[in-house]
C-alpha positions as CSV (number, residue, x, y, z in Angstrom):
1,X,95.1,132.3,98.0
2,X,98.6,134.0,97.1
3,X,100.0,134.4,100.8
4,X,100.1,132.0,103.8
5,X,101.2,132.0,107.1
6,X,102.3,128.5,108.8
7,X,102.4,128.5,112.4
8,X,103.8,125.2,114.1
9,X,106.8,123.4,111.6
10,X,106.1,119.8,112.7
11,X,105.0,117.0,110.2
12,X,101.3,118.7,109.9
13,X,102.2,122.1,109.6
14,X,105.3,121.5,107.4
15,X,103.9,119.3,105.1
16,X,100.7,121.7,104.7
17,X,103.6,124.3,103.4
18,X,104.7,122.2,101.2
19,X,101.9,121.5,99.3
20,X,101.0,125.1,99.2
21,X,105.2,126.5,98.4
22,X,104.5,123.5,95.3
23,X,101.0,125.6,93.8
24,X,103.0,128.8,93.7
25,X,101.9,129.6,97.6
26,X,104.2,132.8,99.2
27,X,104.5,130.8,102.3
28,X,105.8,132.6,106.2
29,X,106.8,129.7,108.3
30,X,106.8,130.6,112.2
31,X,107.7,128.0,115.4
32,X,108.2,128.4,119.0
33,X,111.2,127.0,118.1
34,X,113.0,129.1,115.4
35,X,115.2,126.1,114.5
36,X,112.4,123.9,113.5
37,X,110.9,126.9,111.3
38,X,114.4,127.6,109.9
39,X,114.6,123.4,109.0
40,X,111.2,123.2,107.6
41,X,112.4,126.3,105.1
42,X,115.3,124.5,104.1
43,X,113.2,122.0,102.7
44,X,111.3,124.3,100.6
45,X,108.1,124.5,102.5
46,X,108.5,128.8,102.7
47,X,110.4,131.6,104.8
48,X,111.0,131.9,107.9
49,X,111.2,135.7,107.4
50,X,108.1,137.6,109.1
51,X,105.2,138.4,106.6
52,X,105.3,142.4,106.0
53,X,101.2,142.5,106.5
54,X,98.5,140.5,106.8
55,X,98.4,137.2,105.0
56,X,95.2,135.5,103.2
57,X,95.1,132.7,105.7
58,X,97.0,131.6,108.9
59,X,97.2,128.1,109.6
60,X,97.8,127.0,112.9
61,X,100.1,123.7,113.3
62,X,100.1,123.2,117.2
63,X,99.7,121.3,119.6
64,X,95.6,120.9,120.9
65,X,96.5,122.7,124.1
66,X,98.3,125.8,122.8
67,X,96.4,125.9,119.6
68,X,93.8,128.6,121.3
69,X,96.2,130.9,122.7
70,X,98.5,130.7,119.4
71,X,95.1,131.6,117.7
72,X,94.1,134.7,119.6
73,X,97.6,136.2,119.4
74,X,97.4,135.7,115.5
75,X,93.6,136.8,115.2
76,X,94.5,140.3,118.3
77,X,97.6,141.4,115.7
78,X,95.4,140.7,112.6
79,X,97.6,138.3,111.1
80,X,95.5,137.2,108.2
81,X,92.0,137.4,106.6
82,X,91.6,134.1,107.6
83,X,92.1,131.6,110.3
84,X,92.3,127.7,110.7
85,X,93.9,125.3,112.7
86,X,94.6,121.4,112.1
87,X,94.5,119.8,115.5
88,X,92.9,116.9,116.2
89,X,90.0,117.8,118.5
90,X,88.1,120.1,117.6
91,X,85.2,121.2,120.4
92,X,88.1,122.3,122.9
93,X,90.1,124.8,121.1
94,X,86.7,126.5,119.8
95,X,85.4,126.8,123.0
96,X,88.3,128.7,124.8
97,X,88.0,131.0,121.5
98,X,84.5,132.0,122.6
99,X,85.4,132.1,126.2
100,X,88.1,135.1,125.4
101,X,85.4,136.7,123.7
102,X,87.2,136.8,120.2
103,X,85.1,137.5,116.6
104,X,84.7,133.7,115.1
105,X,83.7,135.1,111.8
106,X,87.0,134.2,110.6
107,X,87.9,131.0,112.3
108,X,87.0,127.5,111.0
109,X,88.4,124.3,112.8
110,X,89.3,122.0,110.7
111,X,91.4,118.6,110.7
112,X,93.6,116.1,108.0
113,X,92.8,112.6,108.7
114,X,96.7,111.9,108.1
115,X,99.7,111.1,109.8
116,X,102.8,109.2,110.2
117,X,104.5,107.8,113.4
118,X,107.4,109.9,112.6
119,X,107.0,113.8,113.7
120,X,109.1,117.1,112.8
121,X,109.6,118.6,109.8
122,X,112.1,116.1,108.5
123,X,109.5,113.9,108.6
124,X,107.2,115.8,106.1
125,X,105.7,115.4,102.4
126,X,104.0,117.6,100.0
127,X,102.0,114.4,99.3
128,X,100.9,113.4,103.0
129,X,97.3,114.5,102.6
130,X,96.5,113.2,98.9
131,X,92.9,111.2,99.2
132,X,92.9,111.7,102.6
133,X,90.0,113.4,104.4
134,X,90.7,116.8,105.6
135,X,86.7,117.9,107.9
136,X,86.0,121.1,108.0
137,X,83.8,122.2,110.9
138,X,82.0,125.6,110.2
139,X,79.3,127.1,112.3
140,X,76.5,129.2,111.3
141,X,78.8,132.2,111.5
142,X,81.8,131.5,109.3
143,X,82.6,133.8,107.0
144,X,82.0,132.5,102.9
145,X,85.6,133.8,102.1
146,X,87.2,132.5,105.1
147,X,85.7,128.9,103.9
148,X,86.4,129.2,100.4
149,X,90.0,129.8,101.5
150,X,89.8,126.6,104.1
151,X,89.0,124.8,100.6
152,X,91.5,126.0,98.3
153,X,94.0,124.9,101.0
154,X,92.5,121.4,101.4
155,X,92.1,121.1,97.4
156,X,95.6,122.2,96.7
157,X,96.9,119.7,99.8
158,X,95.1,117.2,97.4
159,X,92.2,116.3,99.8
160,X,88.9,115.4,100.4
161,X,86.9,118.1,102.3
162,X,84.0,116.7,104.7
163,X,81.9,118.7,106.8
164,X,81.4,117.9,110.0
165,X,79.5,119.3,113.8
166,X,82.6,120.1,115.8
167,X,81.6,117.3,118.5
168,X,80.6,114.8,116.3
169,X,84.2,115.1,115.1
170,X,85.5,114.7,118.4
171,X,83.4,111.5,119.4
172,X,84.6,110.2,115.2
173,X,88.3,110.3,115.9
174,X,88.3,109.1,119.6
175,X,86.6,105.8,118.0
176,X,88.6,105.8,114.9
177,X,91.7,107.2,115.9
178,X,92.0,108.0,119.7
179,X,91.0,105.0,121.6
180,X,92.5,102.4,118.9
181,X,96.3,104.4,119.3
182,X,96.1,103.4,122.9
183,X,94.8,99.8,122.5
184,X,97.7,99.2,120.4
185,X,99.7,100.7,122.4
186,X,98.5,98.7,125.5
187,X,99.2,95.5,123.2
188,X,102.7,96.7,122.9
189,X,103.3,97.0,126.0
190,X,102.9,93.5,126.5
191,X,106.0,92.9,124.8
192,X,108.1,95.2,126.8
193,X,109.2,92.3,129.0
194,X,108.2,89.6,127.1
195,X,110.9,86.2,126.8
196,X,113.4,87.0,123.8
197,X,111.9,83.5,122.5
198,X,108.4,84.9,122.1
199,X,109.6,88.3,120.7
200,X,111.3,86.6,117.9
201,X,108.1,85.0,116.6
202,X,106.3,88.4,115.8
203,X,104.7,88.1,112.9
204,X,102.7,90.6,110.6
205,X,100.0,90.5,112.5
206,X,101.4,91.7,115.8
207,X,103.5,94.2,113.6
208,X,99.8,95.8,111.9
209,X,98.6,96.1,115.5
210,X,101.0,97.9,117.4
211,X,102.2,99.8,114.2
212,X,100.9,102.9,115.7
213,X,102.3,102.4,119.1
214,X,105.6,104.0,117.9
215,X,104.4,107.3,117.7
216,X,105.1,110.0,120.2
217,X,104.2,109.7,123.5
218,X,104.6,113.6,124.4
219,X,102.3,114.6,121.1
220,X,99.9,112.0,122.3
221,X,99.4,113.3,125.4
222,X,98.8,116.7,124.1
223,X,96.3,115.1,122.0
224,X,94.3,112.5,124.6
225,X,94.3,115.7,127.1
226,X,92.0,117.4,124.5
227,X,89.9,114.9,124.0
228,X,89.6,112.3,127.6
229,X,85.9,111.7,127.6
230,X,85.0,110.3,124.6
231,X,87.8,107.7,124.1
232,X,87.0,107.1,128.3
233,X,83.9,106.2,127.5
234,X,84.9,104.1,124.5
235,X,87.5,102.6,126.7
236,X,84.9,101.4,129.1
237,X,83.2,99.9,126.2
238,X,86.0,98.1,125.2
239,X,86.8,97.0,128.9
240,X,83.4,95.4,128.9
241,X,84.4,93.2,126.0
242,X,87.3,92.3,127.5
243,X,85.6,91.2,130.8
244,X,83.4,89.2,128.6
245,X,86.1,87.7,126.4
246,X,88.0,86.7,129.7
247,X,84.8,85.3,131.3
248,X,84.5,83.0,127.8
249,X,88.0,82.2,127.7
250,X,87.8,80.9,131.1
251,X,85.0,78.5,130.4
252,X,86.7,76.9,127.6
253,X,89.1,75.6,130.4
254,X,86.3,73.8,132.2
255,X,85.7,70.7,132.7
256,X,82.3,71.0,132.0
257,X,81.2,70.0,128.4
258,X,78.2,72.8,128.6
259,X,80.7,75.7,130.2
260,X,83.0,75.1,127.3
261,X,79.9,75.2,124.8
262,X,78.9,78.0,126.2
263,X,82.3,79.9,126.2
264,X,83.1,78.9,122.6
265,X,80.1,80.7,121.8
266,X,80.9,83.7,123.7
267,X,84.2,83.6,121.4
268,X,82.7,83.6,118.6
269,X,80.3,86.2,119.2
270,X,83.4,88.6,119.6
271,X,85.1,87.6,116.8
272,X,81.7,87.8,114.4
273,X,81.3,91.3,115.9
274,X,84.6,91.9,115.0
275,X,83.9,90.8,111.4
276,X,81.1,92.7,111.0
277,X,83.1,95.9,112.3
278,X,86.2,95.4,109.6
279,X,83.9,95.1,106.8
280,X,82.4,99.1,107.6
281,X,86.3,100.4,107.2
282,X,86.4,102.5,104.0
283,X,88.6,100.7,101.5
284,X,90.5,102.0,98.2
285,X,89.9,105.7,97.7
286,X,87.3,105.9,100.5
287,X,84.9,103.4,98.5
288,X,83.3,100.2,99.7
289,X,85.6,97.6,101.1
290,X,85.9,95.1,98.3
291,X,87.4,91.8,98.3
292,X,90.9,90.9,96.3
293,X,92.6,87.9,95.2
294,X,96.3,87.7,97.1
295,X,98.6,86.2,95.0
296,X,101.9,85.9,97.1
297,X,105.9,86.0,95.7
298,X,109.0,84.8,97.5
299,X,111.8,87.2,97.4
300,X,115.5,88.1,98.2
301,X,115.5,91.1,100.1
302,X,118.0,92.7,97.6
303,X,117.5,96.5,95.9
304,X,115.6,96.4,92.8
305,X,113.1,93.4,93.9
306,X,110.0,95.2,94.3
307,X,110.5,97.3,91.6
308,X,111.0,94.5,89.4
309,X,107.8,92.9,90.7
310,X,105.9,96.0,89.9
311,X,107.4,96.4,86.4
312,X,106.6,92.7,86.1
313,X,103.1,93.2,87.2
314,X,102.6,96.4,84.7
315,X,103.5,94.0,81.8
316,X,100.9,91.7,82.4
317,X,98.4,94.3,82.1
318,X,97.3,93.7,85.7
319,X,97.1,96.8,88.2
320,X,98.0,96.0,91.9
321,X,95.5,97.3,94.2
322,X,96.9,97.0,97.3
323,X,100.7,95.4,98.7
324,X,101.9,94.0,101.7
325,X,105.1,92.5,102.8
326,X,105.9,90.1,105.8
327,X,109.6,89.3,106.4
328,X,110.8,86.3,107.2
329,X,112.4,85.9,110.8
330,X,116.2,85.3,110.5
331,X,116.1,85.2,107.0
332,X,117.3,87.7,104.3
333,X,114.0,87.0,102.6
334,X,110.4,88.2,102.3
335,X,106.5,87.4,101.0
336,X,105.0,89.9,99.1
337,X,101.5,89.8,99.0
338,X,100.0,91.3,95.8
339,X,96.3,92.1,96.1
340,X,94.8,92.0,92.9
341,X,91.2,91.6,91.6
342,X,89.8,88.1,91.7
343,X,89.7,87.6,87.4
344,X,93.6,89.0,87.3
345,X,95.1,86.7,89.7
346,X,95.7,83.4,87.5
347,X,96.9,85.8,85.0
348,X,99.6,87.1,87.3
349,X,100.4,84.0,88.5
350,X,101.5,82.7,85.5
351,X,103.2,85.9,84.1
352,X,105.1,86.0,87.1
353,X,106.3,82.1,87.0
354,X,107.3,82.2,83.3
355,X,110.0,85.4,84.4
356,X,110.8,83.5,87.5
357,X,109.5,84.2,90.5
358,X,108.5,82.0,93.4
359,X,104.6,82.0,93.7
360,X,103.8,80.4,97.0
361,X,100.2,79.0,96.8
């Protein structure tokens, strides 16, 4: 792939043009908004000058509702050899494709499992994709070039290509991606009026939950309009735990020894599920979940402090899998929690007391 045509300069396209404009990529960047396009090519991801012929491959950056019709027009003025887009639903867009009666031969879907809350091309990195799946979703009638060129983009975006049936990718991200942004957004919106008091005692936990709640409601929409059933249909699932979880809740409250036996058990059942669930998410590098030892450091919140942990870390030979960090309320002062492997963590420990750090046990 020598040329490339970027269509849509938000944090997916732009970051996409980056990655290519860093492996030597000729990269045209175009936007319904001329601005956007001319920011994005400030930041090195291409031009925003018009390509003077056909390009090897178009990619199309926008939104699920527009990416069809942005599609056609490329594929009618013959734009590139090759076509793809990156939304997040998949079945939709292909189908109004075939309903306008257009050659697919050079068209795969595809979409990067990756994302920030932040959106625009100020938000973007050359590194957003790296380890992240990127599915493909060819049909029997895909072109061999215009797939080879899908995966040179996706290996030099530092990816992982899987292939995937267009609806089976639909029905994968509504559980994985689509229904789970609106639960946490639904939790979020429980503190919207909440007392001042209870705000004040958020905790890491609540912050992991409604993490992605912050992204943006317009792009959201564009997104759950492409996809309704499936996350409706997981939503209904999820309603039915909710009825049960209520129902056991309540019997807890009785004063009925057996009602409270039996609602305690109803609790638990969710919460085993639940368990069981976690355990099936993907851990380091897509591999098997595995278990670390969390060895935990009090800190300042000053400059330099993590970097100095991290330095600290590297000189006792110990590699840090995994980091989290949960600030104190009303206090200039933080916990970082070092996941490690279960055979390093006394050795950190130790290393980390005798140059003076605070290991809370």
């Amino acid at each position: 792939m020598r040329t490339a045509l970027v269509v849509g300069s938000g944090l997916i396209g732009t970051s996409a043009a980056l990655a290519l404009t860093q492996r030597g990529v000729t990269v045209h960047l175009a936007d319904h908004d001329p601005e956007q396009a001319r920011t994005a090519a400030a930041l090195g991801a291409g031009t925003d000058e018009t390509p003077e012929g056909p390009v090897d491959l178009a990619i199309v950056a926008a939104p699920p509702a527009h990416v069809a019709g942005v599609l056609a027009d490329a594929m009618r003025r013959g734009a590139a050899r090759g076509y793809i887009d990156v939304a997040s639903v998949k079945g939709g867009p292909r189908r109004e494709l075939e309903g306008l009666g257009l050659d697919l031969s050079s068209y795969i879907g595809t979409h990067p499992m990756s994302g920030r809350e932040k959106s625009g091309p100020l938000a973007a990195s050359a590194d957003l994709f790296e380890g992240r799946p990127w599915v493909l979703t060819p049909t029997r009638d895909t072109d061999t070039e215009v797939l080879n060129l899908a995966l040179e983009l996706v290996s030099h975006c530092r990816a992982v290509p899987v292939v995937m049936d267009a609806e089976a990718h639909d029905r994968a991200v509504a559980l994985v991606s689509h229904m789970p942004h609106l639960v946490s957004s639904m939790v979020a919106a429980r503190l919207e009026h909440a007392e001042e008091a209870a705000v004040r005692l958020c905790g890491q936990g609540i912050r992991d939950v409604t993490r992605i709640a912050a992204s943006d409601p317009r792009m959201w929409i564009d997104i759950l309009s492409a996809n309704p059933g499936p996350v409706a249909d997981l939503l209904t699932d999820v309603a039915g735990d909710l009825e049960e979880t209520v129902r056991a809740l309540r019997a807890l409250q009785s004063a009925d020894e057996a009602k409270r036996v039996e609602g305690a058990s109803g609790i638990e059942n969710v919460l085993r599920r639940g368990n069981a669930g976690q355990v099936r998410v993907p851990g380091k590098h897509g591999s098997a979940p595995r278990v670390y030892e969390v060895v935990a450091v009090l800190i300042d919140d000053q400059p330099g402090q993590l970097a100095r942990i991290f330095a600290d870390a590297g000189r006792a030979g110990v590699n840090i899998e995994d980091v989290r960090i949960e600030h104190a309320t009303g206090q200039q002062a933080g916990l970082v929690q070092l996941m490690v492997e279960p055979s390093a963590a006394p050795v950190l420990s130790a290393s980390l007391r005798e140059r003076g750090w605070a290991i809370r046990q």
